[in-house]
C-alpha positions in Angstrom: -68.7 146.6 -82.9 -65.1 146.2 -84.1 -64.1 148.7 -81.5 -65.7 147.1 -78.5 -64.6 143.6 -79.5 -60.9 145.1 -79.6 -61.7 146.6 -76.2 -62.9 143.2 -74.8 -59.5 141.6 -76.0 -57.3 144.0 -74.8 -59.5 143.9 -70.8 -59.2 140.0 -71.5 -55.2 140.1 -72.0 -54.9 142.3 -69.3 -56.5 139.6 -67.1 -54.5 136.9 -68.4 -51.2 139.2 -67.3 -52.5 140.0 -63.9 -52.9 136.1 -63.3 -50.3 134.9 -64.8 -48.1 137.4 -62.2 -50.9 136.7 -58.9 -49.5 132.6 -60.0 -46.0 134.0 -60.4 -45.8 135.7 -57.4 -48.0 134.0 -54.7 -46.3 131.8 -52.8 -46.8 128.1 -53.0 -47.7 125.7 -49.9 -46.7 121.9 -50.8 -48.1 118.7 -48.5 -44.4 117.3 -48.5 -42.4 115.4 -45.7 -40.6 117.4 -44.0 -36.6 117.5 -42.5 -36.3 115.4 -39.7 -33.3 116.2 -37.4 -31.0 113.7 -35.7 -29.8 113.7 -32.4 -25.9 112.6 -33.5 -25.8 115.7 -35.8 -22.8 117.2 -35.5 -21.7 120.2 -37.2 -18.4 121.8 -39.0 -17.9 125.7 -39.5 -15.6 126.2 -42.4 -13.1 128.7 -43.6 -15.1 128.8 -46.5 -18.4 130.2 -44.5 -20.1 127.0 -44.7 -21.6 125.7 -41.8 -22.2 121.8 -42.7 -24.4 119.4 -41.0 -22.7 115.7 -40.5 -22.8 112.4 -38.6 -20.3 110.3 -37.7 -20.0 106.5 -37.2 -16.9 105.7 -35.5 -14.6 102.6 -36.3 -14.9 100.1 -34.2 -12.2 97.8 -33.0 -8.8 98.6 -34.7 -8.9 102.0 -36.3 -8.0 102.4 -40.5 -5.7 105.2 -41.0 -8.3 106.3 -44.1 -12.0 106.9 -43.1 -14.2 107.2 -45.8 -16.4 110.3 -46.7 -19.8 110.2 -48.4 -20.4 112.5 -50.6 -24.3 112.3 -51.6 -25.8 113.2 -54.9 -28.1 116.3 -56.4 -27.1 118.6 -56.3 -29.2 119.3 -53.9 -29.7 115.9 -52.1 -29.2 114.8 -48.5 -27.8 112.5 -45.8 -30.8 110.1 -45.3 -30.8 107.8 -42.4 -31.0 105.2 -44.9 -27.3 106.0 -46.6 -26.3 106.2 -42.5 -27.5 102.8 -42.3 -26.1 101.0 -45.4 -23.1 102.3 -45.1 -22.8 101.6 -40.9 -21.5 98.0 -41.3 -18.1 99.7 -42.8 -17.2 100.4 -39.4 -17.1 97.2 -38.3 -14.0 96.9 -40.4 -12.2 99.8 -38.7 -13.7 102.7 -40.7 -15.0 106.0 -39.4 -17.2 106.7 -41.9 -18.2 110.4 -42.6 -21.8 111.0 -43.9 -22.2 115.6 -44.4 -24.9 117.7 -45.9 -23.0 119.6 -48.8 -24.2 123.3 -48.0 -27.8 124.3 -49.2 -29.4 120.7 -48.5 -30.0 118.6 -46.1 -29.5 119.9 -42.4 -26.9 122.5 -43.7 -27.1 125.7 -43.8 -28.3 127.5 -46.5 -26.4 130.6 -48.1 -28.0 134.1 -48.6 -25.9 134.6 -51.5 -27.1 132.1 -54.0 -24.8 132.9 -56.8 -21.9 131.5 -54.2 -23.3 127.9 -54.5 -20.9 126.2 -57.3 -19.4 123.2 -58.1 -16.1 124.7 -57.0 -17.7 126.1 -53.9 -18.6 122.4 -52.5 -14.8 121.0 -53.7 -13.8 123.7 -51.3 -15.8 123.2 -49.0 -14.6 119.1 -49.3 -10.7 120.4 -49.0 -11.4 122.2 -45.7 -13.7 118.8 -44.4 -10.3 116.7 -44.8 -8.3 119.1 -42.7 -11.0 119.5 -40.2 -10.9 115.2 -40.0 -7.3 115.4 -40.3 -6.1 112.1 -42.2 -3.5 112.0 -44.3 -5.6 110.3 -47.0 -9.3 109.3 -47.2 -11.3 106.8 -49.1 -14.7 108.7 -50.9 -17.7 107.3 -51.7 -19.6 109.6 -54.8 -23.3 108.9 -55.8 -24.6 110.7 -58.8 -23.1 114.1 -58.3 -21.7 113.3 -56.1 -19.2 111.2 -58.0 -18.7 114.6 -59.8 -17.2 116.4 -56.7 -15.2 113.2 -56.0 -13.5 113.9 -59.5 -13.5 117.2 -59.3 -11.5 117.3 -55.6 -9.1 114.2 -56.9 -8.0 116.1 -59.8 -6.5 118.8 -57.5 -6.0 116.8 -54.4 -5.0 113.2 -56.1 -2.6 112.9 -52.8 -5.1 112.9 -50.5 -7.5 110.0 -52.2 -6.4 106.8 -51.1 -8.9 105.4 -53.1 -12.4 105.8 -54.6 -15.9 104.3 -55.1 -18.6 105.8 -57.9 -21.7 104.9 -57.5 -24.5 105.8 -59.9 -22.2 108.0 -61.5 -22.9 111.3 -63.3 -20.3 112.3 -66.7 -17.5 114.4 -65.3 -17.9 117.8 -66.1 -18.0 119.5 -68.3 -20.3 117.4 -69.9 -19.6 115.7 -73.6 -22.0 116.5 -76.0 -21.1 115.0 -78.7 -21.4 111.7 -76.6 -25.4 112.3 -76.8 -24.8 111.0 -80.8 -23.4 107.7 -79.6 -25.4 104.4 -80.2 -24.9 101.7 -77.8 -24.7 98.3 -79.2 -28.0 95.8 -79.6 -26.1 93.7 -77.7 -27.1 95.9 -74.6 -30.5 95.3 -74.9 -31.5 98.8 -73.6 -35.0 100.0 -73.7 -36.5 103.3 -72.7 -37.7 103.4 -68.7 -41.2 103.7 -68.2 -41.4 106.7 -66.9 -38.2 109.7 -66.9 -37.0 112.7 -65.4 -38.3 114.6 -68.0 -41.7 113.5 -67.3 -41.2 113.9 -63.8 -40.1 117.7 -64.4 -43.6 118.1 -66.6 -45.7 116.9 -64.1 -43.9 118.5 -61.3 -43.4 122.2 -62.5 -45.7 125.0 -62.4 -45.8 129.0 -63.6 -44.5 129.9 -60.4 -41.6 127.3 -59.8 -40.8 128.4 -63.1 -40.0 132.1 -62.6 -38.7 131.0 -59.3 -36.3 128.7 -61.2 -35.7 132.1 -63.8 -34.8 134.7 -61.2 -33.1 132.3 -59.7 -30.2 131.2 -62.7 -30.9 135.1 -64.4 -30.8 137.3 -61.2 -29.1 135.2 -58.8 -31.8 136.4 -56.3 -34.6 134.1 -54.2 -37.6 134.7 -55.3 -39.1 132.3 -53.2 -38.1 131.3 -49.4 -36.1 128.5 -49.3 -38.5 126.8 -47.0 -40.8 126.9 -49.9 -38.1 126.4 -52.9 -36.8 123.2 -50.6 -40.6 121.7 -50.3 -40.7 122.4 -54.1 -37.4 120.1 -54.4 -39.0 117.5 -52.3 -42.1 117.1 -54.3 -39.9 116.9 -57.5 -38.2 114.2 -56.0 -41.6 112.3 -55.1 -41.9 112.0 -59.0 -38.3 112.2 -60.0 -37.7 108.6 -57.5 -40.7 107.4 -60.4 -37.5 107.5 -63.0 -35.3 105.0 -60.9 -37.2 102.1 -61.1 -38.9 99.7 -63.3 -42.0 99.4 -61.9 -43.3 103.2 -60.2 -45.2 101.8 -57.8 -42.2 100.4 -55.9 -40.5 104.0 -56.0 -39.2 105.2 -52.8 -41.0 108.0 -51.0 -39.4 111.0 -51.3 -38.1 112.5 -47.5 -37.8 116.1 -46.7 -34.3 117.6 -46.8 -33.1 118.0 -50.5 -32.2 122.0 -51.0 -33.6 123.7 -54.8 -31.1 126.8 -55.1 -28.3 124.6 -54.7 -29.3 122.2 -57.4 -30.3 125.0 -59.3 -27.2 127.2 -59.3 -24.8 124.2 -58.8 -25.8 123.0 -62.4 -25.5 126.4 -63.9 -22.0 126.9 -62.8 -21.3 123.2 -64.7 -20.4 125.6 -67.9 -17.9 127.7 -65.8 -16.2 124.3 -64.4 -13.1 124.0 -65.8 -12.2 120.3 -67.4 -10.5 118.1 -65.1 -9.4 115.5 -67.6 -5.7 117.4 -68.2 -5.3 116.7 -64.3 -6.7 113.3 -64.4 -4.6 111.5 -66.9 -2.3 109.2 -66.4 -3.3 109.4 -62.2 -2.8 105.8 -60.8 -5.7 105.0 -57.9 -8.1 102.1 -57.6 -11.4 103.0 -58.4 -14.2 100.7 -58.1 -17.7 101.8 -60.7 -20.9 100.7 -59.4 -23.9 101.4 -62.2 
């Protein structure tokens, strides 16, 4: 009896391997948006062997001598047509305003070699934008991470930042940890949010997303195509867009176009970045916060 209940457990675990690997391994279909082209895309190869995706409103009237440069957030987000339209009435002030896909989102390509995608990679890929525009100086506009980059490219290329704009901000890298101990006053009035990324990240993940996200950050290596790692990204973001608001049900629907090994590796090279703060003290530019 003993020996045929040990046999049954050991058939049973068996089973319990071969579908935990059939989930790991099968590739996943998501009902997601998906990337919509535009017909005023316009794209940029680089020295750097990134081809990026951009769109350009032109100034009109008399021309600034700085046009601005979004730089969008993620890692791993996009240019939505949304951004391009809050951000159009610039150019009736004399801006060209500059709006790109940072590689591995959006309508950019996407690289083969996945341990290339860095934090480093995309301030490179920022230097080589500015020559290709070919101002002097440029005004940047950084949401989330993308504030990051911003810092990141100011603290070697303070001469060519005429001035800057965070938005949303994420903590310059490499991240403080011992600012996670810090109590904020009473006097703030914070409370938690209804719902978090963390939650969102719960709800969202499965076996399979998770050895994707494994091989990924441990091998370097796609496990998964990226068409089905980037529909992944976008469902995340249906859930993640929960964590922004107040009330969920006035969340904004995710769109098609954000790009998972980017975000992915991006945030793993955070603990190779090296600390820009040595570069960034005593800098004089005007720098407007919006939180």
């Amino acid at each position: 009896m003993r020996k045929e209940l040990f046999k049954f457990i050991k058939y049973a675990l068996l089973l319990c391997v071969a579908a935990c690997l059939l989930i790991a391994f099968i590739p996943s279909v998501y009902d997601v948006p998906q990337l919509q082209k535009r017909k005023n895309t316009q794209y940029w190869d680089l020295p750097t062997g990134s081809k990026i995706a951009y769109t350009l409103v032109a100034a009109k009237g008399t021309k600034k001598p700085h046009p601005i440069i979004y730089l969008h957030g993620g890692p791993g987000g996009f240019v939505s047509n949304s951004h391009i339209k809050s951000l159009a009435p610039l150019s009736e002030d004399g801006y060209d305003i500059y709006l790109y896909d940072q590689i591995g989102s959006g309508l950019s390509d996407r690289l083969t070699n996945i341990k290339e995608y860095t934090a480093d990679r995309h301030k490179k890929d920022l230097e080589e934008i500015i020559k290709k525009i070919g101002a002097e100086q440029v005004i940047l506009i950084g949401q989330s991470w993308g504030a990051i980059l911003a810092i990141l490219f100011i603290a070697d290329n303070p001469q060519k930042v005429q001035q800057v704009i965070f938005t949303g901000a994420g903590p310059i890298q490499p991240f403080r940890v011992d600012l996670r101990s810090t109590t904020p006053p009473d006097s703030l009035n914070l409370r938690n949010p209804p719902y978090s990324n963390k939650q969102a990240n719960e709800k969202s993940k499965s076996v399979r997303t998770a050895v994707v996200s494994f091989w990924a950050k441990a091998f370097g290596k796609k496990l998964a195509s990226d068409k089905e790692a980037d529909d992944f990204q976008t469902h995340l973001n249906q859930e993640l867009n929960k964590a922004t608001v107040c009330d969920t049900s006035k969340a904004l629907k995710a769109e098609g176009g954000g790009g998972f090994y980017v975000q992915v590796m991006t945030v793993q090279s955070f603990s190779e970045t090296k600390d820009p703060r040595p570069k960034l003290k005593g800098l004089k530019m005007p720098i407007l916060i919006m939180k």
